[in-house]
N, C-alpha and C positions, 0 to 999 in steps of 0.2 A: 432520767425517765426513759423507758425502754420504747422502743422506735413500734410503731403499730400499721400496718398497710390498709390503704381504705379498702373495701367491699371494690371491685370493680364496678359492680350496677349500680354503685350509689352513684356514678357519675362525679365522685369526687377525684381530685389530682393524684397521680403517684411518683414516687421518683423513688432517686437515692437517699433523698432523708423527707422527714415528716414536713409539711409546714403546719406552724402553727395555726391551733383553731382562733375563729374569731375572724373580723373584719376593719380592715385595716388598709390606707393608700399606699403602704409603700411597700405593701407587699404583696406577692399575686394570689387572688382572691381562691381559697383551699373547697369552699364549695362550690359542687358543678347542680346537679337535678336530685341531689339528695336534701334530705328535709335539713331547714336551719332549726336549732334546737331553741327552748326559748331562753339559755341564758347566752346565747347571740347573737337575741336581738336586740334591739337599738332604734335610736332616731325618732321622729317625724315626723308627719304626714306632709309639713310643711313644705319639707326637703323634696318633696315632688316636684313642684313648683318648679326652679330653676333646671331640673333633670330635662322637663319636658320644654321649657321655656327656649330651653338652650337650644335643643334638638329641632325648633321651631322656625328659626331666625336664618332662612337657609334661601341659597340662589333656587334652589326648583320653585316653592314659592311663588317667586317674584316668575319666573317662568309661567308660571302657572294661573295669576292676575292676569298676567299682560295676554293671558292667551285667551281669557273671557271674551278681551273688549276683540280681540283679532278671528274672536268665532263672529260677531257681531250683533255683539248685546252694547246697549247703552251705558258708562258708567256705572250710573243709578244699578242698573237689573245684575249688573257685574259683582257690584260691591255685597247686593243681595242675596244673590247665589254663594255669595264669600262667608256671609254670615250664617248662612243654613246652612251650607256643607260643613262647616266647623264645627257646629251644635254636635255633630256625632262625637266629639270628644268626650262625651258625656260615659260615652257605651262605653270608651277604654278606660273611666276612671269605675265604672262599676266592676269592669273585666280586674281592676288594680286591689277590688277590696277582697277577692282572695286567695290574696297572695300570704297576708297575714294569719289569714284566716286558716291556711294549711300547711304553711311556713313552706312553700313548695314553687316551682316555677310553674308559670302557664301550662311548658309543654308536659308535666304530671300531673297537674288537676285536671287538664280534658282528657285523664283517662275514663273520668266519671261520666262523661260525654259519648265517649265511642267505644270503651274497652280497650283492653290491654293494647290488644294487636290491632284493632284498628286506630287506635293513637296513633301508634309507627306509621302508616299511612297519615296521617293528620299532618302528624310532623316532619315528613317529611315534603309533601304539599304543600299544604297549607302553615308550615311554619316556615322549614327549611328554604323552600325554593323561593317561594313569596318573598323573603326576607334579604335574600342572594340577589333579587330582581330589583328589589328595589336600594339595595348596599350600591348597586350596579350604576341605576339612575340617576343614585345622588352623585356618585363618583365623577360621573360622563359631565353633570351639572359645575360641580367647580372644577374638574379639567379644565375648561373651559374657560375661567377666570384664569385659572394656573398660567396656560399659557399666554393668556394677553400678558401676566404679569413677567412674566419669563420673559416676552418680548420688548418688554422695558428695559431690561437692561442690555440690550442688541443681542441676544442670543435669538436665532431664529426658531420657530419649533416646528420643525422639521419632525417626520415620523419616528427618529429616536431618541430625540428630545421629549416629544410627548407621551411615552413609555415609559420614561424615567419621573416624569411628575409625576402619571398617574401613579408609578407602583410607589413611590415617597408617600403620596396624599394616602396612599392607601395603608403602609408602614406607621404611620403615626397613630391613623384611627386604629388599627390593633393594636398598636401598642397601649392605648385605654383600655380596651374592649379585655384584654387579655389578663391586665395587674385587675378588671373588673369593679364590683360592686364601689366598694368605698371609695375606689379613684373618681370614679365617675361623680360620685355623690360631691368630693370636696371640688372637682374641678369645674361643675356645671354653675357653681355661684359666679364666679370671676368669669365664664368663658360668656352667660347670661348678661353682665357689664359691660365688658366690650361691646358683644353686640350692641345693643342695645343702645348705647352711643355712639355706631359705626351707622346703624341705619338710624339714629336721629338727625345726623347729620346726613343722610340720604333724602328722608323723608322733608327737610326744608327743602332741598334741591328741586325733588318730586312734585311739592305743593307752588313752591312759583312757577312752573312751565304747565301744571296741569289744568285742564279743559275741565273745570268740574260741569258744563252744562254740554260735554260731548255724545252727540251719538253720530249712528252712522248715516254715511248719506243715502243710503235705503233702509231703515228703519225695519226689522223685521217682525210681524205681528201674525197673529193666528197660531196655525198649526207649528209653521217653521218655528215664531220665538219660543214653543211651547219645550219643540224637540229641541234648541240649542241650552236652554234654558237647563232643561234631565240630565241635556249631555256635558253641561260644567259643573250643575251639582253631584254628578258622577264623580270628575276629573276630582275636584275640591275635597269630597266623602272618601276620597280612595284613600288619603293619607292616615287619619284616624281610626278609619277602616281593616287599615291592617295590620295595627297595632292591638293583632289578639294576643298578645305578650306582655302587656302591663304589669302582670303577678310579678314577673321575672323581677323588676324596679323596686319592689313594695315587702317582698317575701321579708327580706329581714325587720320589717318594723314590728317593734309588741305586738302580741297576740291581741294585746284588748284595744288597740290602738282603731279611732271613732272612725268606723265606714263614710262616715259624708264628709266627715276632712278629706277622706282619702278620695273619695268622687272629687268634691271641691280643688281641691288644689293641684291634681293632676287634671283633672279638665282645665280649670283656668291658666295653668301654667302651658298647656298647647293651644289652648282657645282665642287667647289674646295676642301672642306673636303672629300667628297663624293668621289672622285675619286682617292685624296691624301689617305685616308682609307683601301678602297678597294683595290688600290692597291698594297697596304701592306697586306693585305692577300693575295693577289695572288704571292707575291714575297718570302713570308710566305713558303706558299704551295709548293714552289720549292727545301724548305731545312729541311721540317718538315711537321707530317701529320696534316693536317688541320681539318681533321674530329672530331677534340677535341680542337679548336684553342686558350682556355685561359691554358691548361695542358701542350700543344706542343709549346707555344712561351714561357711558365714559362724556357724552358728550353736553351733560346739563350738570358734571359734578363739576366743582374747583380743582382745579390743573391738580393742585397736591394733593389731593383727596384721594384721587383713583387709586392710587398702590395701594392704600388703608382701605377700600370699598373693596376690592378683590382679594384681596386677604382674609376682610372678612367674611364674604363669600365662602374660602375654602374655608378656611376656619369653622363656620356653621356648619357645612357638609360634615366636616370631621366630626362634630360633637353629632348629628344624630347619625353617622355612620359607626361610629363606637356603640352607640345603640343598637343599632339595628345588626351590628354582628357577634355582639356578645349575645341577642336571643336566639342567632343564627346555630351558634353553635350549641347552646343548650339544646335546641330543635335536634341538631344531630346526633347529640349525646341519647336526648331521646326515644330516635327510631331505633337506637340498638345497640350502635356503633363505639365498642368499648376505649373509649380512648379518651385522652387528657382534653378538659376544658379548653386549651390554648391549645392542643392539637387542632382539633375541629373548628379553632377558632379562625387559625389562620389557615384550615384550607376552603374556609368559606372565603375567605379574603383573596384567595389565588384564583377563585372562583369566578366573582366578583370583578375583578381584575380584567380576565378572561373578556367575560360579558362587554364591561366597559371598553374597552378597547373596539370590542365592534361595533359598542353604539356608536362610537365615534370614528371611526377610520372609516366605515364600509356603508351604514344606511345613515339615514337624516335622523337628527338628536330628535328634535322637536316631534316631528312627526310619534319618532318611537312610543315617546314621553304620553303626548296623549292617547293612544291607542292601548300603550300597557295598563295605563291608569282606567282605561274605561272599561276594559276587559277587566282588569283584574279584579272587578269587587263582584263580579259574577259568585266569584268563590268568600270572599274574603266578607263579604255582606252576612251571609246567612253562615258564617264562623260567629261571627262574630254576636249575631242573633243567639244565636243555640247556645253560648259561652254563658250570655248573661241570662240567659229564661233560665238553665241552671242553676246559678250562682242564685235568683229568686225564689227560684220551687224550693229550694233546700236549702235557703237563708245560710248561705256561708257558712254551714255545719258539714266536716268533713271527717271520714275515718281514716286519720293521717299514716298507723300504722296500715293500714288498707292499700292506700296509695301507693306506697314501696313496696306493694309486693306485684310482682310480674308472673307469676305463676299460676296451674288454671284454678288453685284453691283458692284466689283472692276473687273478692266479694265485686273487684272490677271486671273481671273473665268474662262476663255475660255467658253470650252463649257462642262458644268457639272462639273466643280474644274478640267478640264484639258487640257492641249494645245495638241491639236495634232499632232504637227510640232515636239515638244524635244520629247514626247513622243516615238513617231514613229522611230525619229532617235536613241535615244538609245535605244530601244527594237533591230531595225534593226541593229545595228552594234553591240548590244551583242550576238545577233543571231550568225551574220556571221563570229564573231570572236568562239562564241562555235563551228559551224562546225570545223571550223578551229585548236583549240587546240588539245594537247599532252600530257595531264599530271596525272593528278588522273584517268583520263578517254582518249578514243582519237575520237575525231571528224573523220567523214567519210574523210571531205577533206586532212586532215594529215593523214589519215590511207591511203588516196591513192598517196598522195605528199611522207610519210615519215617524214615530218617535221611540227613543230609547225609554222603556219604563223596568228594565232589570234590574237595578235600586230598588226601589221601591217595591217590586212585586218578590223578587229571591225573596226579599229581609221576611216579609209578610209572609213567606209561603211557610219557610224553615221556623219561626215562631211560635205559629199555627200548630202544625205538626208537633215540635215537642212538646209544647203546652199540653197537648192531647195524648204525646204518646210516650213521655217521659216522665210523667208523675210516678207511676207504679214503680219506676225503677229509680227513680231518688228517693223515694220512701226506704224502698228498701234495700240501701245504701247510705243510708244516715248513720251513724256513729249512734252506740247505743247512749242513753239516755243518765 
């Protein structure tokens, strides 16, 4: 068969010889942001399930419970805030149904969103960077296991000791992210078990030492519990939040394959670890200081346990950091940047890497952790808005030969490479959500509330708006008839 070179804008691989088409674990995955064809596709919807399941069961998490009860909410309002901020997994399984739908990743169907050229900016922001940031966080998060467990075996981890796990922890998550689609798919069932029995056996731990009738010895009520209350269902929303990449997971399943499986099962498959986790650190935090949560639970697990609890620890970061950089790199395939899937994959990972090092060597983890996560849904809130009021005004009807083209005759062009419908609504609802914040900095409108309402008001603002200012231009962008 005579050897054929892909298009360079499809974002597909190139080299010295072809790989084969198709999708396959043992080989590295030959589509990048070009459309899968539909005798490609395969699977599913099921197969979400453990994809997201996996990427769920992870030490930020458990960070992120124990930090509820350490802001100074009671159990009860902790676990509460656990269950609400979760519920947004919903939006990333609507964001997942189309993926099928246009056999395409995330970052080329919000071309229909912004236009050609203002994608590139999308993706580069709001895919790219966003996704680097939080590859970052997870990393710094089981660093952090890494080395206690490093220190089990008397090697100290000294500053070039802890170099050498980070960029290991970080070599293996690429090394999924990179072989891509199919690896991922067969390795998240088994990697899903593990877990899954690494915090059962956490979770008994958890339940004999925990205070289920703790609160704090000043109880916070009023205005104060209202604003600690915003500002964890922030912290908790920011994960699902910014997962406007779900297409990327789902692209290869049949065309005709049921939208509500695909909601279903990729929401429940983040839904239920996500809050089964989390709220093990917040039950955590009732019997132990959670401000150090892999040193403070070493100390209510069984003597032999701990190596297998911090293992699993990395372990989980790894599986959702194979996520989180294989959309990284499609991101950057997206804005422009003519290069190999695995190129851009692994200099998100060098990236990454970078970042992580300073969360860890130079400022405070924690501290970081919550501030990036509160700030960042400023943006990531009203992406995530305008994704799916899309995906409803124009019921997952997409003109796929449309979407591959980048030129100003494609029917995505708008006006100058930009629409001014997504544009406007995410500008305006990240606007309204910055007045609105409380965190690194404080918006006028919280400085005069008291409380963070930038959740809630962005989402609503950016919604609004396209609702209003996006019909005319999904109309007429619909695939003819």
């Amino acid at each position: 068969m005579a050897s054929t070179i892909p298009d360079p804008r499809s974002g597909t691989e190139r080299g010295p010889a072809p790989l084969p088409a198709g999708d396959g674990p043992s080989r590295i995955e030959a589509h990048g942001i070009d459309h899968i064809p539909d005798s490609e596709r395969h699977g599913h919807p099921r197969e979400l399930f453990t994809v997201w399941a996996a990427a769920n069961v992870n030490y930020l998490s458990l960070v992120i419970g124990g930090a509820l009860v350490f802001m100074g909410l009671t159990l009860w309002q902790a676990i509460g805030v656990i269950v609400v901020g979760n519920l947004f997994w919903v939006l990333s399984g609507v964001l997942a149904t189309s993926g099928p739908a246009a056999g395409a990743p995330s970052e080329v169907i919000t071309r229909t969103l912004y236009g050609v050229l203002g994608n590139r900016v999308n993706n580069a922001v709001g895919g790219w960077l966003v996704s680097v940031c939080y590859f970052a966080l997870n990393l710094a998060a089981a660093a952090t296991a890494a080395f206690a467990l490093v220190e089990k075996t008397g090697i100290p981890a000294n500053t070039p000791v802890k170099v050498a796990v980070i960029v290991v922890i970080a070599a293996l998550t690429l090394a999924i992210s990179v072989y891509g689609h199919a690896l991922i798919i067969k390795l998240y069932l088994p990697i899903t078990l593990v877990l899954s029995g690494a915090f059962a056996v956490v979770a008994v731990a958890v339940v004999r030492h925990a205070d289920f009738s703790y609160a704090p010895a000043e109880p916070l009520s009023g205005a104060p519990l209202w604003a600690v209350l915003l500002a964890g269902l922030t912290m908790i929303a920011s994960g699902p939040l910014s997962y406007t990449t779900s297409a990327d997971f789902s692209r290869y399943l049949p065309r005709e394959s049921s939208p509500r499986a695909i909601v279903l099962w990729n929401a429940l498959g983040a839904f239920l670890p996500s809050v089964a986790v989390c709220s093990l650190g917040a039950l955590a935090a009732t019997a132990v200081d959670m401000s150090d949560p892999q040193t403070a639970l070493q100390g209510i697990l069984p003597g032999w346990f701990v190596p297998v609890f911090l293992l699993s620890l990395v372990l989980g970061t790894i599986a959702i950091n194979a996520l989180t950089a294989y959309s990284a790199g499609l991101a950057l395939q997206a804005v422009g940047l003519r290069v190999r899937r695995t190129v851009s994959v692994l200099f998100d990972g060098a990236v990454a890497v970078a970042l992580t090092l300073y969360g860890l060597l130079v400022s405070n983890f924690l501290d970081t952790v919550s501030n990036a996560l509160q700030v960042i849904t400023v943006l990531t809130g009203p992406m995530m808005c305008v994704y799916a009021t899309d995906i409803l005004l124009r019921r997952n009807r997409y003109d796929v030969a449309a979407l591959s083209d980048e030129t100003p005759g494609s029917p995505f062009w708008y006006t100058r490479g930009v629409n001014p419908a997504g544009v406007t609504a995410l500008l305006g609802g990240a606007a309204a959500g910055a007045l609105c914040v409380d965190s690194v900095y404080t918006g006028p409108v919280a400085s005069a509330l008291g409380m963070d309402l930038s959740l809630p008001v962005g989402m609503a603002v950016a919604t609004l708006l396209y609702v209003v200012l996006g019909r005319r231009t999904v109309a007429a962008t619909l695939p003819a008839a």
